[in-house]
C-alpha positions in Angstrom: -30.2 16.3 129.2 -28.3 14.9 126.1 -25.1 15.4 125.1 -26.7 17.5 122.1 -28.2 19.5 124.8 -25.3 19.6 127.3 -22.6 20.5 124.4 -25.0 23.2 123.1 -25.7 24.4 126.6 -21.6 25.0 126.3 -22.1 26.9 123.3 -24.7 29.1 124.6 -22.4 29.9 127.8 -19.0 31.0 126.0 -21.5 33.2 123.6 -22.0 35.5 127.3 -18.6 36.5 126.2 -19.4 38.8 123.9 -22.1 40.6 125.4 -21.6 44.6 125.5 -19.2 44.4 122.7 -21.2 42.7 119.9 -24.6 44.5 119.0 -26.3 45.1 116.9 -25.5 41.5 116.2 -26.4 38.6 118.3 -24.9 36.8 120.8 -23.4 33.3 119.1 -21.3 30.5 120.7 -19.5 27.5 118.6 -18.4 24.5 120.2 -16.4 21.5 117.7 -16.4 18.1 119.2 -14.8 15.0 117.8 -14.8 11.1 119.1 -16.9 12.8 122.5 -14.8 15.5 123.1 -14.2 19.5 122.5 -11.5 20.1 120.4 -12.2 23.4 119.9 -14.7 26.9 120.9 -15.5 30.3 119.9 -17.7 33.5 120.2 -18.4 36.3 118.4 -16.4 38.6 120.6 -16.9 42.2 118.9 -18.5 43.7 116.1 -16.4 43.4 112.9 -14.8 41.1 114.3 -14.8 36.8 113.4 -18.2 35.2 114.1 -17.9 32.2 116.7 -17.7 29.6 113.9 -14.6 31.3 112.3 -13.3 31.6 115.8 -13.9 28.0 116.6 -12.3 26.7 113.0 -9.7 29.2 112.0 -7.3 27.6 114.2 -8.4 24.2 114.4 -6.2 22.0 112.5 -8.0 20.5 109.1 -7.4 16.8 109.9 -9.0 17.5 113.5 -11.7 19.5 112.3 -12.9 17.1 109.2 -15.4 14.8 110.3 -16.3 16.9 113.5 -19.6 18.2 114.9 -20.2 21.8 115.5 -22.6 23.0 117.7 -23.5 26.7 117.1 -26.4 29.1 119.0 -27.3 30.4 116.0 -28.0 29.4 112.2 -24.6 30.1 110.3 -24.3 33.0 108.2 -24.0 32.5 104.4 -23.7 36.1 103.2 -20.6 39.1 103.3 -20.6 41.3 105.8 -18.0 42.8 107.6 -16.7 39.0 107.4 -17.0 36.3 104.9 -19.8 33.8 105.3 -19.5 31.1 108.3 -20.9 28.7 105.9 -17.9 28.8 103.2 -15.2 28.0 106.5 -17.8 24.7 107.7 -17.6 23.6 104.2 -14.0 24.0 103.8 -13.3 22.2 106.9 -15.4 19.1 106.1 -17.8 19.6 109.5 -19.8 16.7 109.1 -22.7 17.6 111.1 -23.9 20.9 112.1 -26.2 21.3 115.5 -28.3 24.7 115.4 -29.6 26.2 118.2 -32.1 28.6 116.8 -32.6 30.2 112.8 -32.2 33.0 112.1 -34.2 35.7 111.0 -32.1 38.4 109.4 -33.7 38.1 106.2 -30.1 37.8 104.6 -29.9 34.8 106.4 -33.5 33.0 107.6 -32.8 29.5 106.2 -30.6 30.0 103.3 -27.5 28.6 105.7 -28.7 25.6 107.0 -29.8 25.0 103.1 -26.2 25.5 101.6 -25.3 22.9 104.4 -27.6 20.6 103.2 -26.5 21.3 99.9 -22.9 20.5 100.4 -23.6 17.3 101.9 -23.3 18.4 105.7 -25.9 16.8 108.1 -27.6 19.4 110.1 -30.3 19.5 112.8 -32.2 22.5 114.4 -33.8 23.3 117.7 -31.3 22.3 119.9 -32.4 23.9 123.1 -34.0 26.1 120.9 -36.2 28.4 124.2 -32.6 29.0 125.6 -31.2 30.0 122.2 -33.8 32.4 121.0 -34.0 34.0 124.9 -30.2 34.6 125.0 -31.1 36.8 121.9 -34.2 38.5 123.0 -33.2 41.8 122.1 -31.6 40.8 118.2 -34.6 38.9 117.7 -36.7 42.2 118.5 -34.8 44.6 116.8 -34.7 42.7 113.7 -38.3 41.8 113.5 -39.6 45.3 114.5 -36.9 48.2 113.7 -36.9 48.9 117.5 -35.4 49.1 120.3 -35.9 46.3 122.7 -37.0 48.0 126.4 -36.4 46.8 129.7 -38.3 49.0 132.5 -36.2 48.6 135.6 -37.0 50.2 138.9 -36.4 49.4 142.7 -39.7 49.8 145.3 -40.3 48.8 149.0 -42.5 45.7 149.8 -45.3 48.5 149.8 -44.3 49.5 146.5 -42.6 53.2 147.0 -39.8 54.2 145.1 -38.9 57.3 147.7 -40.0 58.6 151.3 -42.9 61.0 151.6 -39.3 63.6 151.5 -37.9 62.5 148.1 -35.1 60.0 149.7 -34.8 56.9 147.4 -30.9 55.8 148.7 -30.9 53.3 149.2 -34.2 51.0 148.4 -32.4 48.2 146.7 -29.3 46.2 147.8 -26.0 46.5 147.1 -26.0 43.4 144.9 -28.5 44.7 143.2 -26.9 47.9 142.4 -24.2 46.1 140.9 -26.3 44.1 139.0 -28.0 47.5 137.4 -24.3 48.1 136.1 -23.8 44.7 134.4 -27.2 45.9 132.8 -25.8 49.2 131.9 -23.1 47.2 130.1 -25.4 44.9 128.8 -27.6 47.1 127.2 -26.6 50.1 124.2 -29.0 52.7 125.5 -30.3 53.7 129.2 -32.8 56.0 129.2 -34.5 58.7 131.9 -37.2 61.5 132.4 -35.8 65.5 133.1 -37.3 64.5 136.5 -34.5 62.0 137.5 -31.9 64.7 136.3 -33.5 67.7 138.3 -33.7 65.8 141.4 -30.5 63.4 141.2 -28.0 64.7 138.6 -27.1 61.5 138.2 -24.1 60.3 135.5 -26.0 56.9 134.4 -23.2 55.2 133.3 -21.4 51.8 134.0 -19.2 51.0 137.0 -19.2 47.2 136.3 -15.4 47.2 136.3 -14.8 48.7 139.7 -17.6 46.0 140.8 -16.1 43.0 139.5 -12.9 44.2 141.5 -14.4 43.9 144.4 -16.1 40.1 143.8 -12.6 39.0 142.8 -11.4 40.7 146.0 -13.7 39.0 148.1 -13.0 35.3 148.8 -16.6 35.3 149.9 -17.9 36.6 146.8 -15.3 34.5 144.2 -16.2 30.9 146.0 -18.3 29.6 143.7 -18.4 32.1 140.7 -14.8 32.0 139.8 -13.2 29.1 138.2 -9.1 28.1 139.1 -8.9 25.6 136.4 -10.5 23.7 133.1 -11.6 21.0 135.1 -13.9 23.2 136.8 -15.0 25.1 134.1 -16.2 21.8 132.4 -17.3 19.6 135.6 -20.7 21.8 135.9 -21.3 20.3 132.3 -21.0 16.5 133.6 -23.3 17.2 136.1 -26.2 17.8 133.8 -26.0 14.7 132.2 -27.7 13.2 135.3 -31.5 11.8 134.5 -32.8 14.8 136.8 -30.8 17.4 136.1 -32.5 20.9 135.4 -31.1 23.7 133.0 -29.6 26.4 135.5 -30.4 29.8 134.4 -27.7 31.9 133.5 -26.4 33.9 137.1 -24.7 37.3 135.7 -21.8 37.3 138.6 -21.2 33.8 136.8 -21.2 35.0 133.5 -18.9 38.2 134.1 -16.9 35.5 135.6 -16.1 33.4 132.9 -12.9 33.0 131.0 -14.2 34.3 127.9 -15.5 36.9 129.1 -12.8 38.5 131.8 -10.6 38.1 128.6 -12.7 39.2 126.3 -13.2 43.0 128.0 -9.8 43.1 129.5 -7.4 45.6 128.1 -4.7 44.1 127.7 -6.4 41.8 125.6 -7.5 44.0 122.9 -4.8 42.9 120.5 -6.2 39.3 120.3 -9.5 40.3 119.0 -9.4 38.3 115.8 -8.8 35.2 117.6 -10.3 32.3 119.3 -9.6 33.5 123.1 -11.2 30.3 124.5 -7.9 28.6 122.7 -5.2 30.4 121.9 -4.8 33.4 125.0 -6.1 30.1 127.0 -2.6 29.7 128.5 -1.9 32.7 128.6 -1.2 34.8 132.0 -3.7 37.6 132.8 -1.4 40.5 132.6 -4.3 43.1 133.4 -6.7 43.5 136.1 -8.1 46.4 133.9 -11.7 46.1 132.2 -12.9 48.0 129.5 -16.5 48.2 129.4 -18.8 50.7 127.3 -21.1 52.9 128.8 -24.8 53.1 127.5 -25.9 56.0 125.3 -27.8 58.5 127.8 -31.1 59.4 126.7 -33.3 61.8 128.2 -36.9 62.6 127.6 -36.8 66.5 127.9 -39.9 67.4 126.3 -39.9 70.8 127.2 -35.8 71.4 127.4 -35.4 71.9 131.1 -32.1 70.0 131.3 -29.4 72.1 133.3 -26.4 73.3 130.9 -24.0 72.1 134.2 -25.5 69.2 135.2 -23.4 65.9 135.3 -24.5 64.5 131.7 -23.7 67.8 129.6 -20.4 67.9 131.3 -19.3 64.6 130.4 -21.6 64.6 127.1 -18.2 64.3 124.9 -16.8 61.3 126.9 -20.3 59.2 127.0 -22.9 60.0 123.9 -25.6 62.0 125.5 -29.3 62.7 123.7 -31.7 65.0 124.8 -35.3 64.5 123.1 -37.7 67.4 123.3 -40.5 68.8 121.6 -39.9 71.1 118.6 -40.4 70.4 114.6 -39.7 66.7 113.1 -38.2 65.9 110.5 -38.8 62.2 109.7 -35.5 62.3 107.3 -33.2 64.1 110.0 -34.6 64.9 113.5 -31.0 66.6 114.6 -32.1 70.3 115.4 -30.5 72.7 113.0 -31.6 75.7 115.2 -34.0 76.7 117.2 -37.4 74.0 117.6 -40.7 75.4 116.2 -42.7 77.3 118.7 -45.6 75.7 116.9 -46.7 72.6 115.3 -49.8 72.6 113.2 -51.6 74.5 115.6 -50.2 73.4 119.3 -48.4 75.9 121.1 -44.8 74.3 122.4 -43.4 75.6 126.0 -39.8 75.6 127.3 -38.6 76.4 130.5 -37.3 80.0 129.2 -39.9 81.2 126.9 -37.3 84.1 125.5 -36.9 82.6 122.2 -33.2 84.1 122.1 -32.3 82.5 125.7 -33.8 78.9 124.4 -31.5 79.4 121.5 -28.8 80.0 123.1 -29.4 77.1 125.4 -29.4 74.4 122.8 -26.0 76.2 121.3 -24.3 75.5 124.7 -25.5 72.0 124.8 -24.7 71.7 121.2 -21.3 72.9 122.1 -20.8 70.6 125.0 -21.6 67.3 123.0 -25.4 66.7 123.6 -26.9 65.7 120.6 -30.8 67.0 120.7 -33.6 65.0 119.0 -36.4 67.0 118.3 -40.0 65.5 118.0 -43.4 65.7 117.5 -46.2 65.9 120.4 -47.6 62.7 121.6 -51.4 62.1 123.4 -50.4 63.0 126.6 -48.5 66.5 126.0 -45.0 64.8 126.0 -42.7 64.0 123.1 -43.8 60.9 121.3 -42.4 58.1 122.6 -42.9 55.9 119.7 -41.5 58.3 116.9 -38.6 58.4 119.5 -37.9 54.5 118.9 -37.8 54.7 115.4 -35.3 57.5 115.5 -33.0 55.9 118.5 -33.1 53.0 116.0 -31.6 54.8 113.3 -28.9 55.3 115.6 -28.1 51.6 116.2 -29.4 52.3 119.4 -31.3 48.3 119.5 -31.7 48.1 123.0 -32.7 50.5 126.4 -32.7 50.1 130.3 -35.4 52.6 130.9 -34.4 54.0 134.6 -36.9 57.0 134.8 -39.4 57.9 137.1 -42.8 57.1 137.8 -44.4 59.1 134.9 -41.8 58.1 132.5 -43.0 54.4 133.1 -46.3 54.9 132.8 -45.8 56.9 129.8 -43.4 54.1 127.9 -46.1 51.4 128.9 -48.8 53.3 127.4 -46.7 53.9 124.3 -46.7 50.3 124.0 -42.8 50.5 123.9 -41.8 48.3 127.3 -41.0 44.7 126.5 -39.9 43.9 129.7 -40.3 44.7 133.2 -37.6 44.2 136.4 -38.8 44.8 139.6 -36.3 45.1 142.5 -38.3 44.3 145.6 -36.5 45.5 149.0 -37.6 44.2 152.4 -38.5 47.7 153.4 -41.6 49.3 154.3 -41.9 53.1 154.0 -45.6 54.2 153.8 -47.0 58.1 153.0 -49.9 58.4 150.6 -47.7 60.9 149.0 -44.6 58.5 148.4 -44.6 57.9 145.2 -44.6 55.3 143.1 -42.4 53.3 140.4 -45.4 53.3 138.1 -47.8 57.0 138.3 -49.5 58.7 134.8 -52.8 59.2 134.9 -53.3 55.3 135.7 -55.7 52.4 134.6 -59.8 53.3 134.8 -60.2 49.5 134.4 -58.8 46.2 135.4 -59.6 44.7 132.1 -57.3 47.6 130.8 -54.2 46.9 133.1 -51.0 46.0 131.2 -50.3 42.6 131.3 -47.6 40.7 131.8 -46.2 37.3 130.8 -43.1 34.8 131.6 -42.9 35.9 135.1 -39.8 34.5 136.6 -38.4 35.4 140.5 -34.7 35.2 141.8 -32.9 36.1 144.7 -30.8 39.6 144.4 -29.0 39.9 147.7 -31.3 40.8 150.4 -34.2 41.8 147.5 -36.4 39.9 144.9 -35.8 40.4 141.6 -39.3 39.9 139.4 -39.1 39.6 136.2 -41.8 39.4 133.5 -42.8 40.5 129.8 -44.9 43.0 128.6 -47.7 40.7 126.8 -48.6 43.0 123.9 
């Protein structure tokens, strides 16, 4: 690698910091180097908040920073947000040259930064591990280009590909690592999503224990060698390794990622008060006076077509602490799909059924949940009987919703593949064989007639997750 590359690599690592805390804006890292070394780093840390160039430069000194390089992820901004542009501080500092990692494609953006860099006399260059760049942002990237929410269809199965025994047991399939991993995705991503099935048979909360998990790695001595850093010369030392003629880009390992500096700061609590600044620099020497994370949980969406949900199950009881939607069939509304009332017994001609056909109980039903903090989404009938989950997308978007972990059943699956609305698919393969015809399976639906019909999928990669295998691949539309 080059130094371009190894610097941005550095960039693209302290951007992790922000994840959970930044969407629906991207991930971006800034790095400013001067005479062959860093004299300072940022990350956007939290939606509102500085972007990482401001971080990086708002407390660099102006003799340090003019003349510098700055390596950023992504192509400054140049317009007013919820911040000024990152453009006007790069300027004002007298950044000589600017690396980019990838444009971008907010259309407020798309070129017009780099050009008001060129403009001003700054030398700037683009593509700097520009794969790495544009895959840290898979999901901004989506969401951007298509108005939807980026999917990830996660499930766990047995080496012969069960999800459950032939009697409904499915704890546990996967490992404990990957467990935990699930949570850093339940962190990682706004929305997680499941069919009335997984409720009725699990009652499961579907929120994010990350915090409780990274307790126990930094308890572990087993667990911290290796992920956790005790000083700056090992937080830097990976980055001289890579300068080496055959050194290959590591992927990014999430224990390592939860792990770094920026990030245990970043979500700590007793950090909060340091949100407008550079962590990586000025709470650097600083002691950590907490051990206490704060982490969101995702929105919990469930696909209820025909309202079946339990009134005292475990997500309408905690519906007011962790947002809770409940999407079922009734009559839609493409300007507000939030039930005022009762959903339409009919649309156009289909007859709609609920688990209590007594039109007064099934109003009263949606009152309690209503009353207990579930917001219902009602929505028109898609080709298999179910609510649409397309229409769904479009209105989980309106809600900022710009990314899902879709952790339903084996109908559900099938059901979000055929809707064309999976982008990506995790498989959790445990070294476990179960059998039974009747087992089922992580993927069901009425199934493919034809091979040449089969979904398929692209970018396959395959890691190690404890005692499983983790494959990952996307959905080639």
């Amino acid at each position: 690698m080059t130094e371009d590359e190894i610097y941005m690599k550095r960039a693209i690592d302290i951007a992790w910091g922000g994840l959970g805390k930044v969407d629906p804006n991207p991930l971006v890292g800034a790095v400013v180097v001067k005479d062959g070394e860093i004299i300072a780093e940022g990350f956007h840390q939290e939606i509102g908040h500085f972007h990482a160039e401001r971080n990086a430069l708002t407390f660099c000194p102006d003799d340090l920073a003019e003349g510098a390089d700055l390596y950023v992820t992504l192509e400054p901004c140049c317009h007013t947000g919820k911040t000024p542009p990152c453009t006007d501080i790069i300027i004002k500092k007298k950044i000589r040259r600017v690396f980019v990692g990838a444009m971008d494609v907010n259309p407020l953006v798309a070129g017009k930064g780099v050009s008001i860099l060129r403009e001003h006399g700054i030398e700037v260059h683009t593509g700097i591990l520009e794969k790495e760049c544009l895959k840290q942002n898979e999901v901004f990237f989506h969401h951007m280009s298509t108005k939807t929410p980026f999917v990830v269809s996660k499930f766990a199965e047995t080496l012969d590909g069960k999800i459950a025994t032939v009697t409904g047991d499915s704890r546990w399939i996967s490992s404990e690592e990957s467990r935990a991993f699930t949570h850093f995705e339940r962190m990682q991503y706004v929305g997680i999503m499941a069919g009335i099935g997984t409720v009725l048979a699990d009652d499961p909360m579907l929120n994010c224990r990350l915090a409780d998990i990274i307790g126990e790695l930094e308890d572990s001595r087993v667990e911290r060698k290796g992920y956790v850093s005790d000083s700056d010369e090992d937080e830097y030392a990976k980055y001289a390794e890579l300068l080496k003629d055959d050194a290959v880009l590591p992927e990014p390992d999430w224990r390592e990622i939860i792990s770094s500096a920026g990030f245990r700061k970043n979500h700590l609590k007793a950090f909060t008060e340091y949100k407008d600044q550079n962590l990586l620099t000025v709470s650097q020497s600083m002691p950590l006076t907490s051990d206490s994370y704060s982490f969101r949980n995702p929105v919990r969406i469930i696909c209820d077509s025909h309202l079946r949900i339990p009134v005292d199950c475990n997500l309408v009881k905690t519906a007011k602490e962790i947002p809770t939607i409940v999407a079922c069939l009734g009559k839609y509304d493409s300007d507000s799909s939030e039930g005022d009332g009762m959903p339409s017994s009919k649309e156009g001609d289909r007859e709609f059924t609920f688990e209590d056909s007594n039109e007064k109980n099934v109003s009263s039903k949606i009152e309690a949940l209503k009353a207990a903090g579930v917001e219902i989404i009602f929505l028109p009938e898609g080709s298999d009987g179910h609510i649409d989950l397309r229409v769904l997308m479009t209105e989980l978007y309106k809600r900022n919703i710009t990314s899902i972990l879709l952790e339903g059943g084996g109908e559900l699956h099938f059901a979000a593949l055929k809707a064309g609305i999976v982008n990506k698919i995790e498989a959790f393969i445990a070294p476990k064989i179960v059998g039974g015809s009747s087992a089922k399976s992580p993927v069901e639906g009425e199934g493919i007639s034809a091979l040449k019909d089969a979904f398929e999928l692209a970018n396959m990669s395959v890691q190690k997750m404890g005692e499983d295998i983790l494959v990952t691949a996307d959905v080639d539309h």
